[in-house]
Structure formats: C-alpha cells, structure tokens
ROVOTOR-583807 format. One line per field, with one value per residue: residue number from 1; x, y, z of N, C-alpha, C in turn; residue in three letters. Coordinates in pm, whole numbers, always signed. Example, Ala and Ser with C-alpha at 12.3 -4.5 7.8 and 13.67 -1.06 7.14 Angstrom:
BEGIN
vexse	1, 2
n.east	+1319, +1285
n.north	-569, -225
n.up	+780, +708
ca.east	+1230, +1367
ca.north	-450, -106
ca.up	+780, +714
c.east	+1320, +1290
c.north	-330, +3
c.up	+780, +787
lumfi	ALA, SER
# end
This chain:
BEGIN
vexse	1, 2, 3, 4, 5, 6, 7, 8, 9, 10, 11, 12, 13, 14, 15, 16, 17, 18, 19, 20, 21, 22, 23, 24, 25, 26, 27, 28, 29, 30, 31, 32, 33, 34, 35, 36, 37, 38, 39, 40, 41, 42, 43, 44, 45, 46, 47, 48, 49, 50, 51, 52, 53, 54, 55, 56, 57, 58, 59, 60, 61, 62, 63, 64, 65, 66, 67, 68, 69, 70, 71, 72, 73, 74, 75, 76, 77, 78, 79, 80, 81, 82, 83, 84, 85, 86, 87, 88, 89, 90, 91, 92, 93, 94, 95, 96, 97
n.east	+5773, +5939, +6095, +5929, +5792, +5918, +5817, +5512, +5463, +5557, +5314, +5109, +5178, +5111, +4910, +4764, +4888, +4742, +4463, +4504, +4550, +4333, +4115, +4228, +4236, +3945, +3855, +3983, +3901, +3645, +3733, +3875, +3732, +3512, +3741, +3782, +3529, +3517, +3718, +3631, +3427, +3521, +3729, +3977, +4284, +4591, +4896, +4845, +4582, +4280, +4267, +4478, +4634, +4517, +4613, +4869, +4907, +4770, +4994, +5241, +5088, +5102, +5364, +5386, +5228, +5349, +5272, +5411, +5705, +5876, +5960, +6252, +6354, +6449, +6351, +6032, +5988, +5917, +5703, +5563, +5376, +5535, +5736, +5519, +5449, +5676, +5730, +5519, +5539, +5761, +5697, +5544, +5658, +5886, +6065, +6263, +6321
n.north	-1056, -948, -759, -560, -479, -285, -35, -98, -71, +171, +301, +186, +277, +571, +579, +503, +711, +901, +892, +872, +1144, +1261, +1214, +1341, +1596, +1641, +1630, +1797, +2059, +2022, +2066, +2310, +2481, +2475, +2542, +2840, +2984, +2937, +3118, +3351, +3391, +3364, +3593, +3548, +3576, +3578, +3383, +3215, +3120, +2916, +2848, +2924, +2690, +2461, +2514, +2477, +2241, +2102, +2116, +1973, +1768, +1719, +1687, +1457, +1280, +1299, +1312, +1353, +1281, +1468, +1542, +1428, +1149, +1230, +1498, +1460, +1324, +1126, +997, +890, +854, +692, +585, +410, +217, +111, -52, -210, -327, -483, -660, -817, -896, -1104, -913, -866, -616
n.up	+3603, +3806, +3686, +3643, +3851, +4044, +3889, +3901, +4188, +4211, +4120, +4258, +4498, +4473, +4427, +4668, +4787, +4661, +4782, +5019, +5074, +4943, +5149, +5385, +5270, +5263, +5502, +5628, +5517, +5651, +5914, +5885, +5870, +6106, +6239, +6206, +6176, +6507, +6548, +6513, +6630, +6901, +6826, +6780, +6679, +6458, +6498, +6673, +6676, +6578, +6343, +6218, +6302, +6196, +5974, +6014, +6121, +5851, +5665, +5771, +5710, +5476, +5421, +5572, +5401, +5170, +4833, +4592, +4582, +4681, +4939, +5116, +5334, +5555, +5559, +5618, +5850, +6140, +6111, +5872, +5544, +5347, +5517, +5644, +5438, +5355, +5542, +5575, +5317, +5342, +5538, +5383, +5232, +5436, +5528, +5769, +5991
ca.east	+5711, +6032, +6139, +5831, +5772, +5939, +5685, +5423, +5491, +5549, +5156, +5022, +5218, +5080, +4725, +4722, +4900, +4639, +4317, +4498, +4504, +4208, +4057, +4290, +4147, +3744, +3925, +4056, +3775, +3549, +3823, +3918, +3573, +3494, +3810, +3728, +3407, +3520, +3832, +3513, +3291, +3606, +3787, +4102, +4418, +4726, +4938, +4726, +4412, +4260, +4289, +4639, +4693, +4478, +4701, +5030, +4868, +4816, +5110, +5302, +5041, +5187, +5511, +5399, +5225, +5506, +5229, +5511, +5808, +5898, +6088, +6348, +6281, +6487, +6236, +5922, +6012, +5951, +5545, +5509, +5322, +5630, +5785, +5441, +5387, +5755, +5739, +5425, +5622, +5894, +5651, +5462, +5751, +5844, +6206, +6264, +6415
ca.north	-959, -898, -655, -458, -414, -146, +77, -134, -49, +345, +319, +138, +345, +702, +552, +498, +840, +992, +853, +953, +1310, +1284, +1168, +1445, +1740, +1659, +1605, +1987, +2137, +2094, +2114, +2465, +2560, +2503, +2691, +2980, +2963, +2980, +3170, +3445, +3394, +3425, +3687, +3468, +3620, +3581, +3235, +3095, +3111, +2765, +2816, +2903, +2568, +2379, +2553, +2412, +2058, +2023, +2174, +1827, +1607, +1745, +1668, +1337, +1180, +1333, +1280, +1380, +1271, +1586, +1578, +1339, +1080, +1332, +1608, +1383, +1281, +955, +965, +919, +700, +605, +485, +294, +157, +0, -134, -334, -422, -573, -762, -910, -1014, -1141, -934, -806, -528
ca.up	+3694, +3885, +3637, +3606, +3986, +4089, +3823, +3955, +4305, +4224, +4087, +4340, +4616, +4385, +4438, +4797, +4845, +4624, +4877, +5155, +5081, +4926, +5276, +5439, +5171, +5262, +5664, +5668, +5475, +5776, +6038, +5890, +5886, +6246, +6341, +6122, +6268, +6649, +6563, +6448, +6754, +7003, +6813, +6767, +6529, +6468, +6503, +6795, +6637, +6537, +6188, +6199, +6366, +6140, +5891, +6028, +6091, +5685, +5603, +5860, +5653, +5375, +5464, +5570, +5272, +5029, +4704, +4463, +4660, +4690, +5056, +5157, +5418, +5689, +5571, +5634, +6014, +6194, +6075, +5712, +5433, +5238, +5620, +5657, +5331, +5328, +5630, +5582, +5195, +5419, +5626, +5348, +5200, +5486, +5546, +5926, +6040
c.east	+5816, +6100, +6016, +5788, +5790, +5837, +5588, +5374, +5481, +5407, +5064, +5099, +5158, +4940, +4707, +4735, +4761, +4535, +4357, +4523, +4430, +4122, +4130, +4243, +4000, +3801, +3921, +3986, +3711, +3615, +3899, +3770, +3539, +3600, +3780, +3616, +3406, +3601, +3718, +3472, +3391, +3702, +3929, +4187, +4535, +4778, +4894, +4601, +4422, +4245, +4422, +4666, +4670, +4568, +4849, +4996, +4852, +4958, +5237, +5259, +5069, +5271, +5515, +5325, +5308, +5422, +5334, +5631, +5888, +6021, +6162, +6261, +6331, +6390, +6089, +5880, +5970, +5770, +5544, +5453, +5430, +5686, +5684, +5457, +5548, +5747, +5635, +5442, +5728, +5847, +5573, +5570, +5871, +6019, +6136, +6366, +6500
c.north	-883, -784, -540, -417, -288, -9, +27, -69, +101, +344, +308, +253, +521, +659, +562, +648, +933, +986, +926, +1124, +1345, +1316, +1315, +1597, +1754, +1684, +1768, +2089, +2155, +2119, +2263, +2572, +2618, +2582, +2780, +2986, +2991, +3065, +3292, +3468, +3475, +3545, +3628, +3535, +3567, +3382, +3129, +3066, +2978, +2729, +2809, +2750, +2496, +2367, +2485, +2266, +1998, +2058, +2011, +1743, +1581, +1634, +1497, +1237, +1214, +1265, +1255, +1345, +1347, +1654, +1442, +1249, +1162, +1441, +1553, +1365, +1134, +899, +964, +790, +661, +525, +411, +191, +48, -81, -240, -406, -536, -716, -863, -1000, -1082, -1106, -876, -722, -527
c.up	+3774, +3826, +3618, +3785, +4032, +4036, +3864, +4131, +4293, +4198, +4206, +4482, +4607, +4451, +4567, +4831, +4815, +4756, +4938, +5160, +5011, +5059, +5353, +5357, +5243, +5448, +5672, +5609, +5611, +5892, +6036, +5879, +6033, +6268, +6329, +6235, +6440, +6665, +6561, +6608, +6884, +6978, +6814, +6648, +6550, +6463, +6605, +6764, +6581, +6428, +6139, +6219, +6285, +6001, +5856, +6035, +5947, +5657, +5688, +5756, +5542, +5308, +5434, +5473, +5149, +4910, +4623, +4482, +4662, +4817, +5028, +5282, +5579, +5680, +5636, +5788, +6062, +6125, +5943, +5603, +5396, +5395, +5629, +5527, +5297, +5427, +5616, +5410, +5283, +5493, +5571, +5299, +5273, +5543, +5672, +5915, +6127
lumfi	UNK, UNK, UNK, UNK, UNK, UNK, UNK, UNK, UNK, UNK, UNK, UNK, UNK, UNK, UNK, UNK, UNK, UNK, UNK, UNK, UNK, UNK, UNK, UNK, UNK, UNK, UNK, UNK, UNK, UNK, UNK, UNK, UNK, UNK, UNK, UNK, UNK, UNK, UNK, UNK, UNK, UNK, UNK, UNK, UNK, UNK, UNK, UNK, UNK, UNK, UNK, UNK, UNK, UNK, UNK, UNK, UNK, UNK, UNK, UNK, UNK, UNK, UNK, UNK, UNK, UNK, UNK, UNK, UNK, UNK, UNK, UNK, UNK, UNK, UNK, UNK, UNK, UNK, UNK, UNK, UNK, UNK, UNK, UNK, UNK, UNK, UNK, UNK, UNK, UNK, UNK, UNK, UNK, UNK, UNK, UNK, UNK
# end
C-alpha cells in the first residue's frame, strides 16, 4: 500500500476538492443572484457593486481550493484546502508540527 499511496492520496484529495467547489458553485449562484438583484434595485456599478465583490470572493476561493493545482502554495495564502487537508494528514498520522 505504501507504494501506491501517494496516487491514492492525489484521488482522494481530487474528490474532496471536487465537493468543495461543487458546494462553492451552487454557494455563488445564489449569492451572485442576490447581488445582481440589489446591485439593480440600488443602481450599484462599477467595482463596489455587490456583484463585483461576489466576483472577487470566487475568484480567492479559487485560489484557495487550487482543483487542478494550478497555484503554488505562496499563490494560495495562509487559507487553503491543500494547507487543511495536510494538516489533518499529519495529525492522523500522528506527525506534529
């Protein structure tokens, strides 16, 4: 098993990422709705408007579930699945930081 892990581990680490921006896709559907929606009512443009924002908040969550591993762990910042997901590898197997 010790040789097959590491591909084991990229699968199982692919799967979780998937959910969670699954969960984050259906998340920002209705959270770009409502902005739209009030950005409309109040007449909101430009980079303050609450769609813009909602805009730049996926574009972070992006960042921070790295699906494809696509950034680095300096691109990512101190919030990200791959920093969670080792840390609670470390803790099952039972290293300390």
């Amino acid at each position: 098993m010790d040789r097959r892990w590491p591909q084991v581990r990229k699968f199982l680490v692919f799967q979780i990422k998937l959910y969670i921006d699954a969960f984050r896709d259906i998340f920002l559907s209705f959270l770009s709705l409502g902005a739209f929606i009030i950005d409309l009512i109040q007449m909101n443009t430009g980079a303050d408007s609450y769609f813009e924002r909602v805009l730049k908040f996926g574009y972070g969550t992006e960042r921070a579930i790295n699906l494809f591993n696509q950034y680095g762990s300096e691109e990512q910042g101190s919030h990200s699945v791959d920093r969670v997901l080792r840390e609670m590898e470390d803790k099952i197997r039972g290293r300390k930081k």
